[in-house]
BAFI-3210 file (N, C-alpha, C; in Angstrom, 3 decimals, decimal comma, padded with zeros to 6 digits):
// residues 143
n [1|2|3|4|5|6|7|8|9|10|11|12|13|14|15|16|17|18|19|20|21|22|23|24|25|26|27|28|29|30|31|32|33|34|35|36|37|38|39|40|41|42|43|44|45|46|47|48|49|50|51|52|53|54|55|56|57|58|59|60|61|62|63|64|65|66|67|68|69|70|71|72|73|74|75|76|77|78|79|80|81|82|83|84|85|86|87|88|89|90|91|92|93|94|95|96|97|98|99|100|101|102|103|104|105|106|107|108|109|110|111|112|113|114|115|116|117|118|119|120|121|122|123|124|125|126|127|128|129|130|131|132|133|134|135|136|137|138|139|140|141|142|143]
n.u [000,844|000,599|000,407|-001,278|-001,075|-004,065|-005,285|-007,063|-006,199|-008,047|-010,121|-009,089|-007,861|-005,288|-002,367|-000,086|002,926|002,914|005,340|006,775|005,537|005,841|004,533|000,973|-000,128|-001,904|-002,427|-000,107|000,803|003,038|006,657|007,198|009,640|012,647|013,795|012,219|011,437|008,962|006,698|006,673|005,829|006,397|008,548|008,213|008,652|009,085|009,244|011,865|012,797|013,239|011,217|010,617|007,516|005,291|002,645|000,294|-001,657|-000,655|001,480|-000,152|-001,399|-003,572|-006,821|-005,843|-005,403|-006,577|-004,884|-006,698|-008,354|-008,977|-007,453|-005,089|-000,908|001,021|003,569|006,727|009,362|011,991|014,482|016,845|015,354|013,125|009,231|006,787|003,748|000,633|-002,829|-006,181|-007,696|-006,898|-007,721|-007,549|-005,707|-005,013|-004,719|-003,588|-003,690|-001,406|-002,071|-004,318|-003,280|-002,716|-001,230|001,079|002,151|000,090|-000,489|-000,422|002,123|002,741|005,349|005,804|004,237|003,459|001,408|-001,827|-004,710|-007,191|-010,475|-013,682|-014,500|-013,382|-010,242|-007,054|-004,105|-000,930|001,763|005,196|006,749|009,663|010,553|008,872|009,806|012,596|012,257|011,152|013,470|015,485|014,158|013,820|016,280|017,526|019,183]
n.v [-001,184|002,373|006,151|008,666|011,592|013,400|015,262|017,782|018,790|021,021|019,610|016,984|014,173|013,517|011,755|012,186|010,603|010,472|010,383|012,450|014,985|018,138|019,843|021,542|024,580|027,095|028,787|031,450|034,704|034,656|035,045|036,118|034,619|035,892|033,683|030,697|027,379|025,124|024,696|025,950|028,463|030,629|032,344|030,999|032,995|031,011|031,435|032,123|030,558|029,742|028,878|026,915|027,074|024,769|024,760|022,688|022,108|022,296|020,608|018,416|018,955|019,821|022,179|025,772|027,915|030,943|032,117|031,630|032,303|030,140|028,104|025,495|025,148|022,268|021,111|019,698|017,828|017,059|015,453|016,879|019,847|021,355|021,985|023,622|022,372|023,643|023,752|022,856|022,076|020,077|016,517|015,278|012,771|009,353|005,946|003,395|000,589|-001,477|-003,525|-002,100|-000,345|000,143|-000,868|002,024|001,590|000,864|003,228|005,594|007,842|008,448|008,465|010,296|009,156|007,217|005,529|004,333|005,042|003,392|003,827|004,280|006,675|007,284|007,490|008,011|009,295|008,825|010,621|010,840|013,071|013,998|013,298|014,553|017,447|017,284|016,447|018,965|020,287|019,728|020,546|023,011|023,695|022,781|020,821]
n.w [000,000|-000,677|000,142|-001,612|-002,264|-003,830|-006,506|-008,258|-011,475|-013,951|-014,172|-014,657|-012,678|-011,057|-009,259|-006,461|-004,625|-001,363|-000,050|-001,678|-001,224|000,159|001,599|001,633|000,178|000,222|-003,273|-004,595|-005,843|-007,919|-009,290|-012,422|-014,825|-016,911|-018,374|-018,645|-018,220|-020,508|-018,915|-016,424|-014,633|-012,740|-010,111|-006,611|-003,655|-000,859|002,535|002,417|000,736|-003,021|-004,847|-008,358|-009,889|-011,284|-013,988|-013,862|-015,579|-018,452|-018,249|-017,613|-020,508|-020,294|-020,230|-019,929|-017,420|-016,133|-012,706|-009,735|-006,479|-005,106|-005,356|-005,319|-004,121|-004,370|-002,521|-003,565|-003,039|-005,167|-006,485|-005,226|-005,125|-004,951|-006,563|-006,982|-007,632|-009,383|-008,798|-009,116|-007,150|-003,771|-003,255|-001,440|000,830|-000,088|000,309|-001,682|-002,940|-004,686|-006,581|-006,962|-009,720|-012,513|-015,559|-017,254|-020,251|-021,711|-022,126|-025,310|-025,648|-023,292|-021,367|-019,188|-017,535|-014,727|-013,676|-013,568|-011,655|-010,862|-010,445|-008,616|-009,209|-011,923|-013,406|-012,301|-012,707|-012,422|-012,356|-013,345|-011,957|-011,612|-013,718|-015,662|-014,677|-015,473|-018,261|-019,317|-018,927|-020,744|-023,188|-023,007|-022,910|-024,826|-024,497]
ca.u [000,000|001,122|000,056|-001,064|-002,003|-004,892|-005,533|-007,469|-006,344|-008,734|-010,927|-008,096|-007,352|-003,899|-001,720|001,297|002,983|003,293|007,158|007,444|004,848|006,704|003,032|-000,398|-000,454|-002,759|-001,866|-000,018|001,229|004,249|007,026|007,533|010,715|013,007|013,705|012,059|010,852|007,420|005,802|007,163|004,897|007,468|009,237|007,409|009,230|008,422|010,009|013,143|013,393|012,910|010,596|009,623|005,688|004,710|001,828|000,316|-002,519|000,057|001,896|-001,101|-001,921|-005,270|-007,206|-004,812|-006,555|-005,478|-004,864|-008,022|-007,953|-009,077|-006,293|-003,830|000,122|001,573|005,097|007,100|010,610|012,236|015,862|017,027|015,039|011,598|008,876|005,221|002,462|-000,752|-003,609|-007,298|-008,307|-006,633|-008,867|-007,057|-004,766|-005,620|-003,712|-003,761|-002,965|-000,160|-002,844|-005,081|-002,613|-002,398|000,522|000,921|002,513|-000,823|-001,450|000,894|002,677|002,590|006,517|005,874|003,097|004,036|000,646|-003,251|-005,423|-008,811|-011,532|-015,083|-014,607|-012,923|-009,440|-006,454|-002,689|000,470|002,835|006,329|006,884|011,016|010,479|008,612|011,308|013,355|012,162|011,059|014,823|015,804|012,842|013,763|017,839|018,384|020,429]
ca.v [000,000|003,574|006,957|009,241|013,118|013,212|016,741|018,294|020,519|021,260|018,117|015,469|013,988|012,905|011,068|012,370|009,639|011,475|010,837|013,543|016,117|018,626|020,529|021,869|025,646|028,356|029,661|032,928|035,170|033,760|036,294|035,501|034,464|036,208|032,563|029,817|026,524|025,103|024,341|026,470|029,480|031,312|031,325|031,556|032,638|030,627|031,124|032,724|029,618|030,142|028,011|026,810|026,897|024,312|024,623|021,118|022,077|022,494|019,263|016,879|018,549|020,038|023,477|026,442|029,294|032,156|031,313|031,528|032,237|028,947|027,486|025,460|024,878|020,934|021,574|018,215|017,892|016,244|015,687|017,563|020,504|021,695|022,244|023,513|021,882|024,685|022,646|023,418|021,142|019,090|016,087|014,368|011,377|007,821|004,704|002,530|-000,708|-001,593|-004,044|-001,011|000,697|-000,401|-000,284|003,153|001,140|000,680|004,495|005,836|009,126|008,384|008,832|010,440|008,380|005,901|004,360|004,477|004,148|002,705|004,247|004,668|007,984|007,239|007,514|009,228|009,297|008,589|011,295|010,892|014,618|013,729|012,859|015,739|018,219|016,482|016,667|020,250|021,256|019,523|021,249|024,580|024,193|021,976|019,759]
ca.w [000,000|-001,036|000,018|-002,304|-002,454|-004,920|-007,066|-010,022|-012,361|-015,236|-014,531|-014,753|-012,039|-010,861|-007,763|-006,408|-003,974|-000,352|000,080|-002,259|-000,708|001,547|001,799|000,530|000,703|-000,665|-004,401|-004,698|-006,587|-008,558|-009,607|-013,481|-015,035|-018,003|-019,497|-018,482|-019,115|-020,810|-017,996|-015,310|-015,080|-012,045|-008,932|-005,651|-002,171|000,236|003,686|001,911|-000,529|-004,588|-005,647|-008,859|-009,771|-012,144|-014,582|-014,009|-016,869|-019,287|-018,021|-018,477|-021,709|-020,098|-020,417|-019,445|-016,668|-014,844|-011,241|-008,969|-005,073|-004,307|-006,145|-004,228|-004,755|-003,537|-002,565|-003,841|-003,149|-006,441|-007,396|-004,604|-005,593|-004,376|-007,074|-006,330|-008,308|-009,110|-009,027|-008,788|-006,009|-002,974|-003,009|000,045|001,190|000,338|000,241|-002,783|-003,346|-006,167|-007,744|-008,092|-010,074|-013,757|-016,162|-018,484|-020,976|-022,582|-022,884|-025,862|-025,648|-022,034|-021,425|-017,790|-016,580|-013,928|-013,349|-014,105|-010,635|-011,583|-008,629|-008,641|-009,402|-012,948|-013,860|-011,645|-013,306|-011,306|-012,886|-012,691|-011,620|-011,725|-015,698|-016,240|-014,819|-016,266|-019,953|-019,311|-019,008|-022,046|-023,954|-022,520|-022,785|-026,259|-024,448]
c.u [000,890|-000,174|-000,102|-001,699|-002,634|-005,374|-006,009|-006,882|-006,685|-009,449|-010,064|-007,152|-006,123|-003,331|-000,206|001,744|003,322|004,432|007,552|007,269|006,100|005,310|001,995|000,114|-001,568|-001,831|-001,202|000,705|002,565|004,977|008,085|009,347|011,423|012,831|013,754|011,288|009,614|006,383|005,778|006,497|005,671|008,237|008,701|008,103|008,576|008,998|011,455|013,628|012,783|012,140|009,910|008,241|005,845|003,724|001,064|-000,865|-001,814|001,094|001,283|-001,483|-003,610|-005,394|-006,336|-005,964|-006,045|-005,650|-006,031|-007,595|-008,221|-008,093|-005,557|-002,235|000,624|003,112|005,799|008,762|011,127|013,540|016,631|016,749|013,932|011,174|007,791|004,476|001,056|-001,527|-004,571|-007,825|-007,270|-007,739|-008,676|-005,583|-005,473|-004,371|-004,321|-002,758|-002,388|-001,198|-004,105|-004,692|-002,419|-000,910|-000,123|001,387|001,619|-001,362|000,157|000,942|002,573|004,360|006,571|004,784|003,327|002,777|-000,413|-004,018|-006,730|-009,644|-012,450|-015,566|-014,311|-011,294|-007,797|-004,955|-001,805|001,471|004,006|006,914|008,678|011,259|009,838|009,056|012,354|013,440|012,279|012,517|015,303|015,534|013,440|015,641|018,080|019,182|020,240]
c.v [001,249|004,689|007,956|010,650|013,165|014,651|016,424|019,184|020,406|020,268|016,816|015,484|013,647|012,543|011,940|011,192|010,646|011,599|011,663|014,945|016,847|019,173|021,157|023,323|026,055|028,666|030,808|033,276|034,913|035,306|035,441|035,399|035,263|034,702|031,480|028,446|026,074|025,393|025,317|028,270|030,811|030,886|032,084|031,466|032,082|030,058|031,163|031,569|030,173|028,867|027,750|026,157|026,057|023,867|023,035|021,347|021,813|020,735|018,066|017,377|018,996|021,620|024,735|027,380|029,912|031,597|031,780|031,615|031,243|027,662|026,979|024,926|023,093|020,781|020,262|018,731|016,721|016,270|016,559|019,130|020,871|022,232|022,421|023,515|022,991|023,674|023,568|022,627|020,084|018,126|015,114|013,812|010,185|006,793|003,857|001,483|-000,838|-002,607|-003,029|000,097|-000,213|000,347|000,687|002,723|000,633|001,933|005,262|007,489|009,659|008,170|009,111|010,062|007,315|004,892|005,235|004,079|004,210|002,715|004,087|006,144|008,436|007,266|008,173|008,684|009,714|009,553|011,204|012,243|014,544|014,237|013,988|016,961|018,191|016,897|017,981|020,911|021,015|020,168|022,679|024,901|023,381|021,305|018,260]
c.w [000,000|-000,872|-000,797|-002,649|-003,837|-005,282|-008,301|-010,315|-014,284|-015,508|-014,281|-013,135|-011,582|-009,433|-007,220|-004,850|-002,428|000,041|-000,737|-001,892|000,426|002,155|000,647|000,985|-000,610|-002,129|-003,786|-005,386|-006,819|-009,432|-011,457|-013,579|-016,606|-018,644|-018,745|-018,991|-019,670|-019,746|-016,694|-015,938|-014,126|-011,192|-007,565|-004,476|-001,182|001,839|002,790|000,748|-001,754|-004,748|-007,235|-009,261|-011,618|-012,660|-014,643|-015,326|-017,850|-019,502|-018,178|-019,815|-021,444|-020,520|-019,487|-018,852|-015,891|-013,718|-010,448|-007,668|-004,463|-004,493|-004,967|-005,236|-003,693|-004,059|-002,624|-003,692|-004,283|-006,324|-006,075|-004,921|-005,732|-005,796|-006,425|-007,525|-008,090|-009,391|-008,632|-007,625|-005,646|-002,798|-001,576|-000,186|000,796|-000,470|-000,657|-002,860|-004,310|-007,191|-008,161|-009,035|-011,524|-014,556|-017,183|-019,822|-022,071|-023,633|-023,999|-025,498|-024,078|-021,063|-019,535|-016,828|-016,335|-013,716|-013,333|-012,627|-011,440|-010,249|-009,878|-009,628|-011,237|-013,247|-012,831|-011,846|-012,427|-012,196|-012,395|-012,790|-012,287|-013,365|-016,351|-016,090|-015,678|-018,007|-020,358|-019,544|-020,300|-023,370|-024,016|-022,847|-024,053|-025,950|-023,747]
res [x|x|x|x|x|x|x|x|x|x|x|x|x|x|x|x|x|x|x|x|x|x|x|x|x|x|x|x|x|x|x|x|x|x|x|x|x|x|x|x|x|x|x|x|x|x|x|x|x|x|x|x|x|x|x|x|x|x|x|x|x|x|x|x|x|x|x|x|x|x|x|x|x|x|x|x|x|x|x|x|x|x|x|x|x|x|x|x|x|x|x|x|x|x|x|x|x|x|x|x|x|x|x|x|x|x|x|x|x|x|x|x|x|x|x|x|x|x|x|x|x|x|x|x|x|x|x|x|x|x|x|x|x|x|x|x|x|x|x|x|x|x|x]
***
């Protein structure tokens, strides 16, 4: 069994595993960047650290929207290297079993999707956050 912080943004649901969470906070105002990458929309202080804010609409490929006050950010430590996830909705904690987790290897152009949970609810995608930093720099630096 695996814990997993569960969020919308733009309808589509998604997992993040909680050993990555550092915290939920409130949205806020994000202080843009001269040159940055696809996905990465700024960088938000938080408690004297730089953080960057990543677009998760843009990252699944969903509907893009200005930020909203009910908006929240889920602060993930990656790579040694804090990112905060904008999302439209915290939907909780819940623990999932590894046989309710299907393989992504079915869905194509699915590169940073670690796993498919299968709820009640419909559909909710295991992103490998890492892989999608990751690519983003490549994308953003040609190298």
């Amino acid at each position: 069994m695996t814990l997993f912080v569960l969020a919308t943004s733009s309808g589509r649901r998604f997992a993040v595993p909680v050993e990555h969470v550092r915290c939920a906070i409130a949205a806020a105002e994000t202080t843009p960047l001269v040159e940055s990458t696809p996905f990465t929309i700024g960088i938000l202080n938080l408690h004297q650290e730089l953080i960057p804010v990543i677009d998760t609409r843009k990252a699944l490929g969903a509907t893009i929207k200005i930020m909203e006050p009910q908006d929240k950010f889920i602060v993930l430590d990656l790579a040694h290297q804090a990112y905060a996830l904008w999302v439209d909705e915290i939907q909780g904690v819940k623990e999932i079993a590894s046989q309710e987790i299907a393989n992504p290897n079915q869905v194509e152009s699915a590169e940073a999707l670690e796993g498919i949970i299968k709820s009640n609810e419909g559909l909710i995608w295991i992103m490998d956050w890492n892989k999608i930093v990751n690519q983003e720099r490549v994308m953003a630096h040609g190298s």
